[in-house]
C-alpha positions in Angstrom: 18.1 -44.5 -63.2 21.2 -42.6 -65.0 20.3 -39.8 -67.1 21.8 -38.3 -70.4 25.3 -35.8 -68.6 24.0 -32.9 -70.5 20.9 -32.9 -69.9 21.4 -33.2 -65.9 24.0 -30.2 -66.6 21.1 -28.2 -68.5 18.3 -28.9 -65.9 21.1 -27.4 -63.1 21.0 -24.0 -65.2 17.7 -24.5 -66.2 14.9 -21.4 -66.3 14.8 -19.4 -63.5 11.4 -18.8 -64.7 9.9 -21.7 -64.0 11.8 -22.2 -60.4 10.2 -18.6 -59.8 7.0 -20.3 -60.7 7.3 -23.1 -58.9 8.2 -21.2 -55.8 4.6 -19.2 -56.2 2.6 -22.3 -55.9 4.3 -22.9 -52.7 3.4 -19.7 -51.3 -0.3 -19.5 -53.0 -0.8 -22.8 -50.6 0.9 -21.1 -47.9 -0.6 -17.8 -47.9 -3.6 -17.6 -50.3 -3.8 -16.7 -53.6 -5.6 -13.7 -53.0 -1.8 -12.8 -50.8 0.7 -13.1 -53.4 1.4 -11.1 -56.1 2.9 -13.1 -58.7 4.9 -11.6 -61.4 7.0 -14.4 -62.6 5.4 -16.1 -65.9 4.2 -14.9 -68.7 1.1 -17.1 -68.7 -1.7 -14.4 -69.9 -4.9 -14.3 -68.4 -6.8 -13.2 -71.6 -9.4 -14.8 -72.9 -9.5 -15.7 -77.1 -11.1 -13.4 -79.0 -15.0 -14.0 -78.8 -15.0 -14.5 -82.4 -12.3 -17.3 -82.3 -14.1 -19.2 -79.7 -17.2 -19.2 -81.9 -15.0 -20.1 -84.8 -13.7 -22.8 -82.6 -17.2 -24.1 -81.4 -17.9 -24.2 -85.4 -15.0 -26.4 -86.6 -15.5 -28.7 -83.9 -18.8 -29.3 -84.5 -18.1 -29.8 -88.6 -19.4 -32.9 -90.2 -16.2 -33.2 -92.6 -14.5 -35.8 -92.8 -11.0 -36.1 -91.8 -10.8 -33.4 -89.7 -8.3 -35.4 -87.3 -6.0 -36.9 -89.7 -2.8 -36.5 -90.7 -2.2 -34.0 -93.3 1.2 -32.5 -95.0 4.7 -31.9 -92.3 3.9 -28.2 -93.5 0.3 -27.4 -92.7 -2.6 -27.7 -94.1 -2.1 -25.9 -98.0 -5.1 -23.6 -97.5 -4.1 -22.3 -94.3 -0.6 -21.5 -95.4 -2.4 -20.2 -98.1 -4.3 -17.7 -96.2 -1.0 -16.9 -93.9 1.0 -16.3 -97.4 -2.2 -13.4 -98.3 -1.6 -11.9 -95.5 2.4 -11.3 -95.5 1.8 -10.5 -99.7 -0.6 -7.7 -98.2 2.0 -6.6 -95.5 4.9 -6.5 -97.3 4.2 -6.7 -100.9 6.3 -9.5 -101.4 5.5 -12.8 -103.8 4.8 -15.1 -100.5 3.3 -18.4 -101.5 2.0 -21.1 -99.8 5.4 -23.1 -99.6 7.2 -20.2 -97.6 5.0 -20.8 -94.7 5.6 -24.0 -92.1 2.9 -24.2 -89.8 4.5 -24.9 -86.4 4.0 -25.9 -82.9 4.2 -22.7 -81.5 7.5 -20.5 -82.0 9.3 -22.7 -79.3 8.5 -25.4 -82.0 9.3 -23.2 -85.2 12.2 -21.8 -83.5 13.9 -25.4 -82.9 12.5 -26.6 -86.8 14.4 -23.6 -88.1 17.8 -24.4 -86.1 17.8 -28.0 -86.9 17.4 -26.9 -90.6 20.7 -24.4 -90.4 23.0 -26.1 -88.2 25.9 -28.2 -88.3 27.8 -29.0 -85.2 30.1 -26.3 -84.1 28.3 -23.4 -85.7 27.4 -20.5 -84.1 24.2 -18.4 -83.3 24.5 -14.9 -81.9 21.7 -14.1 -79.1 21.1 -10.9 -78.1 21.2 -10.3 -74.4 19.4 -10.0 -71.9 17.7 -13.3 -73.9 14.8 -15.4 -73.6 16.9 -18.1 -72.0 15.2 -21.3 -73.9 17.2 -19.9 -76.7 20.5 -21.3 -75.3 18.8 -24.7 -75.3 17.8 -24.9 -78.1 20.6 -23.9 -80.2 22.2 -26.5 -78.1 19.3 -29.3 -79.0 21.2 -28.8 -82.6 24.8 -28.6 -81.5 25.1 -24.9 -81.8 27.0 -22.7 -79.8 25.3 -19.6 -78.6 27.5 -16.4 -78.9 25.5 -13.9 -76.1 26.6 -10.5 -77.3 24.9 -7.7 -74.4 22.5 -5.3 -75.7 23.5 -1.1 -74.6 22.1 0.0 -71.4 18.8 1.3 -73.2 18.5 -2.7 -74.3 18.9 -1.1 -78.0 21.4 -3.1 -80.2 25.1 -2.3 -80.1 26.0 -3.1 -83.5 29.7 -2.6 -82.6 29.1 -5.9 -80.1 28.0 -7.7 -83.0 30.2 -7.1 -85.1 33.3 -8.0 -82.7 31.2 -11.5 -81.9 31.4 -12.1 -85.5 33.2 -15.4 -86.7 33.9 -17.7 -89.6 31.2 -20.1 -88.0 28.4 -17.7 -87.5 25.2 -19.1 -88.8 22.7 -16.9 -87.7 20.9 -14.3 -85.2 17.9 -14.3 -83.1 15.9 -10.9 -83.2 13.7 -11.3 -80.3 11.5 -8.1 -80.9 9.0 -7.2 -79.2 11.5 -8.3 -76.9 11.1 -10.9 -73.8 12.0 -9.8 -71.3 12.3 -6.1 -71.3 9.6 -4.9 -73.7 11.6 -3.0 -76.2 10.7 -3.3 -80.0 14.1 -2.4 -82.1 13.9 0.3 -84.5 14.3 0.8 -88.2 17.8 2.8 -88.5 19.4 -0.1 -85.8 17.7 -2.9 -87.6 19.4 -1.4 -90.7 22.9 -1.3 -89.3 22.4 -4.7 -88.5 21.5 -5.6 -92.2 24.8 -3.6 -93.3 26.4 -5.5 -91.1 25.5 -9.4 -92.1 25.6 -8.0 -95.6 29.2 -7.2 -95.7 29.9 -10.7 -94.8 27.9 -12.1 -97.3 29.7 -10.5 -99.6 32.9 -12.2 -98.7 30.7 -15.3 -99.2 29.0 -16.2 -95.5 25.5 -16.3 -95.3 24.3 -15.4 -92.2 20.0 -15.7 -91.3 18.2 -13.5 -89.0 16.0 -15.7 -86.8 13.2 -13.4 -86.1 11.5 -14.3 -82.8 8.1 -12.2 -83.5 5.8 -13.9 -80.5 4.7 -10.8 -79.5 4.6 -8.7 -82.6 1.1 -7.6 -82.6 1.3 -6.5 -78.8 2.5 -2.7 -79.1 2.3 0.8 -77.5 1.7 4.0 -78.7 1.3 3.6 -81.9 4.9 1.9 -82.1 5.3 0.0 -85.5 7.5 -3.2 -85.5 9.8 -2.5 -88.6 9.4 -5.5 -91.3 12.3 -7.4 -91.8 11.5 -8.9 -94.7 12.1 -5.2 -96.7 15.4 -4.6 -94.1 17.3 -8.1 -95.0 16.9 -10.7 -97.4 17.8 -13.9 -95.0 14.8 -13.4 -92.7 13.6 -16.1 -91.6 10.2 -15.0 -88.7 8.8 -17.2 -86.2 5.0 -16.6 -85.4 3.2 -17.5 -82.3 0.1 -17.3 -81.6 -0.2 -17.8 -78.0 0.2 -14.2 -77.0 -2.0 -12.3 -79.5 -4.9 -14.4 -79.7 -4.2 -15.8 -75.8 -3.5 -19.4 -77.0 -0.7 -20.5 -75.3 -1.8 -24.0 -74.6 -2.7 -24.6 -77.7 0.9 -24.5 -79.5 -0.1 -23.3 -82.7 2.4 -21.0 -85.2 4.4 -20.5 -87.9 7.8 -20.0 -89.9 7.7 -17.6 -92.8 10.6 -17.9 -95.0 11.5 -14.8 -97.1 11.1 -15.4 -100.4 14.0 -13.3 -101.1 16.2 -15.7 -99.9 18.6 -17.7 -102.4 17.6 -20.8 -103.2 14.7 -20.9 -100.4 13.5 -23.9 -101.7 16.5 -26.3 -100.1 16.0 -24.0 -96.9 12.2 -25.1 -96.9 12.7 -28.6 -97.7 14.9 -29.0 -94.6 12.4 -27.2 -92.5 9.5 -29.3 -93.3 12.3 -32.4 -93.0 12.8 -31.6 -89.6 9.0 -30.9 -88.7 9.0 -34.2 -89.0 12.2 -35.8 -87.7 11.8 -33.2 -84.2 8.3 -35.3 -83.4 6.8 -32.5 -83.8 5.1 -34.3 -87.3 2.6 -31.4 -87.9 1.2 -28.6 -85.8 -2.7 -29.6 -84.3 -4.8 -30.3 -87.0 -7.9 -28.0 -85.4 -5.9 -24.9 -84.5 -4.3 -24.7 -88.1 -7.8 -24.6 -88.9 -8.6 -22.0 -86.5 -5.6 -19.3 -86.7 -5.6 -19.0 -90.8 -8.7 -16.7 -90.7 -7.1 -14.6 -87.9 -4.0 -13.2 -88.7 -5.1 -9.5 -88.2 -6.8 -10.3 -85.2 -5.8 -9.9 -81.7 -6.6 -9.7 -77.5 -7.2 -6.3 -76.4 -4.1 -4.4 -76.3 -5.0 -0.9 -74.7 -5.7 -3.6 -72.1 -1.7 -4.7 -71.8 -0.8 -1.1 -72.5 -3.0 0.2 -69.1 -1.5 -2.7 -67.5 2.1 -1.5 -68.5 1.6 1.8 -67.6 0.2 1.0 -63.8 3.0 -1.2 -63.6 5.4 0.9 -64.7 4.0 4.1 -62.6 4.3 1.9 -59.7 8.3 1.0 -59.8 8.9 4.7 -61.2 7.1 6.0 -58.1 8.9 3.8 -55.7 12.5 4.6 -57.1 13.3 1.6 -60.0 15.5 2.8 -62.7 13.2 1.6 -65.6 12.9 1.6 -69.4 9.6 2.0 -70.5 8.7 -1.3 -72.7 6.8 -0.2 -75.8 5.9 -3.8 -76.7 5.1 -7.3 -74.9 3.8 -7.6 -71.0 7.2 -7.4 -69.3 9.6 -4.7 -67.4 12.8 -5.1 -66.9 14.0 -2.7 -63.9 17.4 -2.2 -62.4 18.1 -4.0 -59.4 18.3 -1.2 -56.4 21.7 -3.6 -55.1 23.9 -5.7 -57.2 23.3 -9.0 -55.9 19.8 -9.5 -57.9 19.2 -12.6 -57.2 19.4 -11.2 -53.4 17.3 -8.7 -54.3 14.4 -11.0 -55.5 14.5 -13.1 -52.5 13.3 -9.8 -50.8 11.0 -8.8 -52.9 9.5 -12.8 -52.2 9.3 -12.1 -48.8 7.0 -9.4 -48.7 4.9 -11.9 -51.3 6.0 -10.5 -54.9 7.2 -13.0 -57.3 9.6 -12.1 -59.9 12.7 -13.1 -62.2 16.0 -12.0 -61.3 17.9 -10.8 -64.3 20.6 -13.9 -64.4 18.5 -15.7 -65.5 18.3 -13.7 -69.3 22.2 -13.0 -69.2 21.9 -9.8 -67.9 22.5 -10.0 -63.8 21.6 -6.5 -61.8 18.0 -6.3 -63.2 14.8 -8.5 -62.6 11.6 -9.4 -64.7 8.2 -8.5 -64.2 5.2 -10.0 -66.3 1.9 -8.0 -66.2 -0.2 -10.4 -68.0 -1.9 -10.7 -65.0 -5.0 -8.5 -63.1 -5.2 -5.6 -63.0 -6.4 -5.6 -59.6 -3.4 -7.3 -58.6 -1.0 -4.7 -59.9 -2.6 -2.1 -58.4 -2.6 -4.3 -54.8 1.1 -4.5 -55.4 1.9 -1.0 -55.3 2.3 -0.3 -51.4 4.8 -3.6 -51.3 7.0 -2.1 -53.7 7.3 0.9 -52.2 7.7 -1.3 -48.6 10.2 -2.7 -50.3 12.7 0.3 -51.8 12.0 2.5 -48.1 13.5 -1.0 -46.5 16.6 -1.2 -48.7 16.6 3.3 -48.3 16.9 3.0 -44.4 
C-alpha cells in the first residue's frame, strides 16, 4: 500500500531514540533484563505522588455526573482557573483563565501552538543539540526549522541567533531544563536573547518564544529556572506533566499564553481552534481533573539529583568529557572518537544502551537518561570504564 513521500522520508530520519529502544528489547530477550543497562529513553520509573494516586482513586470513584463528557477545546474553566492562580502567584502577572489551554501533553501543546503561528514557509529557530520531535513538528505545520548550535558549554550563543535571523522568522523553542543535555539557561543569556527578538520587533516582526518547560520543576542545587514571562513579552510556555508528577502515559499539560502579549486574545482563539482541528479535541477529561490541584507538587527530586550525580561520577571517573546537567535526567558526554554513532555501537556491545548525539544535531556526543534504577547505574559503572581502557589500549 503507497504511503504519503514525506512521511516515508521522515520515518528514514526518524528518532534515534526510539531505534535505541527498540534495539534494548531485542537484547533484554537475548540477554536478560537484569544484563542490560539501558540508557536510551526517558521513560521514568517514578511512581505519582502518593497524594495524586489517592486523588485519582477519589475522582474516579465520584458520583457526578458527566464526568466523561465532552467539555470546552480549552479545558475544563476551573482547572484553567486553578493553573491561572498559580502563574498570578509565580509571576505576579494578571493570568486568567483564558491564557491557559489545557493540552495533551507538551508534544500536544507544542504542535497546538505551531499550527496557531505558522504559515507555510515560515521559520522556527531550534536550538541545538534539540529534542529531535521538534523538526517534525514544525514540519506537521509547514515550517522550516532553522537549527542554530548551542557554544560548547550547550549555553546560548546569541551571536548564532542573531546571524540565523530572517524576514520569515516566527519563533524560537527554549527547551530549558534542556533534553538532552541537562542544562537550564540562565537569566543574563535569556536576557540577551530578549534584546535580541526585541530589536526586531521594533522594526515591526514579532517573533514568540516557544518555551518547552517539560522538565521545569526537575532542578539541582538549588538552580532556579528564570521566568520568561518577566524576561519577554511573547512567551508563549508549554507544560507537561509527565515528568514532574511521573505521568507520561497519561498525556496531560498545558500552554500558558503571556498575558503581556498584544492582542493575545486572536493568539488564543487560534490555539483552542487548532486543539480542535489537530484531533486532539480536548486533553483527558479525568487528568484535567487531576493535575489542577497539583501545580506545586512533584516526584522526588534529590532522588534524580543522586541519580545524576552517580551517573555523572561514573563517566567523570572513567575519562568522559562531561557537563554537569543542573536540570532534567539526562547527560550529554563527549564522544571519546568522532564517529559517535561508532562509538555507541560499542558501548551496545558490552550491553549499555544509549543515544548517539546525531540524533539531536549535535554528532560527537551521546545521550544518557538516568530515569532509571539506581541499582542499575551503579551496575553500570565497571562497563564504562571496560569500555574507555578498550578504546585507551
Amino acid at each position: 500500500m503507497p504511503i504519503s513521500k514525506n512521511i516515508s522520508r521522515l520515518m528514514k530520519d526518524s528518532s534515534w531514540i526510539r531505534a535505541m529502544f527498540e534495539e534494548g528489547e531485542k537484547l533484554k530477550k537475548r540477554y536478560g533484563t537484569e544484563n542490560i543497562f539501558d540508557f536510551s529513553l526517558g521513560n521514568p520509573i517514578a511512581e505519582p505522588p502518593q497524594a495524586l494516586r489517592d486523588e485519582l482513586i477519589r475522582i474516579v470513584s465520584s458520583d457526578a455526573k458527566g464526568m466523561h463528557r465532552y467539555m470546552s477545546n480549552s479545558g475544563y474553566e476551573d482547572v484553567r482557573e486553578e493553573i491561572a492562580g498559580h502563574h498570578r502567584e509565580t509571576t505576579g502577572l494578571p493570568f486568567a483563565k483564558d491564557h491557559i489551554i489545557m493540552t495533551v501533553g507538551s508534544a500536544g501543546g507544542i504542535n497546538v501552538v505551531l499550527k496557531s503561528l505558522l504559515d507555510p514557509g515560515d521559520e522556527v529557530i531550534v536550538l541545538c543539540p534539540y529534542f529531535v520531535e521538534f523538526r517534525f513538528y514544525i514540519e506537521n505545520h509547514g515550517g522550516i526549522v532553522r537549527l542554530v548550535d548551542t557554544k560548547e558549554d550547550f549555553r546560548l550563543d546569541i551571536e548564532k541567533i542573531g546571524a540565523s535571523l530572517s524576514k520569515k522568522t516566527k519563533a524560537i523553542i527554549v527547551n530549558s531544563p534542556n533534553n538532552p543535555t541537562g542544562v537550564v539557561y540562565g537569566e543574563a543569556e535569556l536576557r540577551e536573547l530578549a534584546a535580541l527578538l526585541n530589536e526586531r520587533s521594533l522594526k515591526g516582526q514579532r517573533i514568540h518564544i516557544i518555551a518547552d518547560e517539560a522538565y521545569r520543576k526537575i532542578l539541582y542545587n538549588g538552580t532556579v529556572l528564570p521566568n520568561l514571562f518577566h524576561i519577554y513579552d511573547d512567551t508563549i510556555t508549554v507544560t507537561s506533566h509527565s515528568k514532574d508528577l511521573a505521568l507520561p502515559g497519561e498525556r496531560i499539560g498545558y500552554i500558558a499564553v503571556s498575558p503581556r502579549i498584544k492582542n493575545a486574545r486572536s493568539l488564543i482563539d487560534a490555539a483552542i481552534f487548532s486543539n480542535r482541528i489537530l484531533g486532539f479535541i480536548n486533553a483527558p477529561a479525568i487528568m484535567q481533573r487531576l493535575v489542577g490541584g497539583f501545580q506545586k507538587n512533584s516526584v522526588d527530586i534529590l532522588d534524580y539529583q543522586k541519580k545524576r550525580d552517580v551517573m555523572y561520577g561514573i563517566l567523570v571517573g572513567a575519562g568522559f568529557d562531561v557537563v554537569k546537567p543542573m536540570g532534567a535526567f539526562y547527560i550529554f558526554p563527549k564522544s571519546p572518537i568522532p564517529d559517535d554513532v561508532k562509538f555507541v555501537r560499542t558501548l551496545q556491545r558490552h550491553n549499555i544502551l544509549t543515544v548517539p548525539g546525531v540524533g539531536f544535531g549535535r554528532p560527537g556526543y551521546f545521550r544518557l537518561a538516568y530515569c532509571v534504577d539506581l541499582d542499575m547505574i551503579e551496575r553500570s559503572r565497571p562497563y564504562f570504564k571496560e569500555v574507555a581502557e578498550s578504546l585507551a589500549g
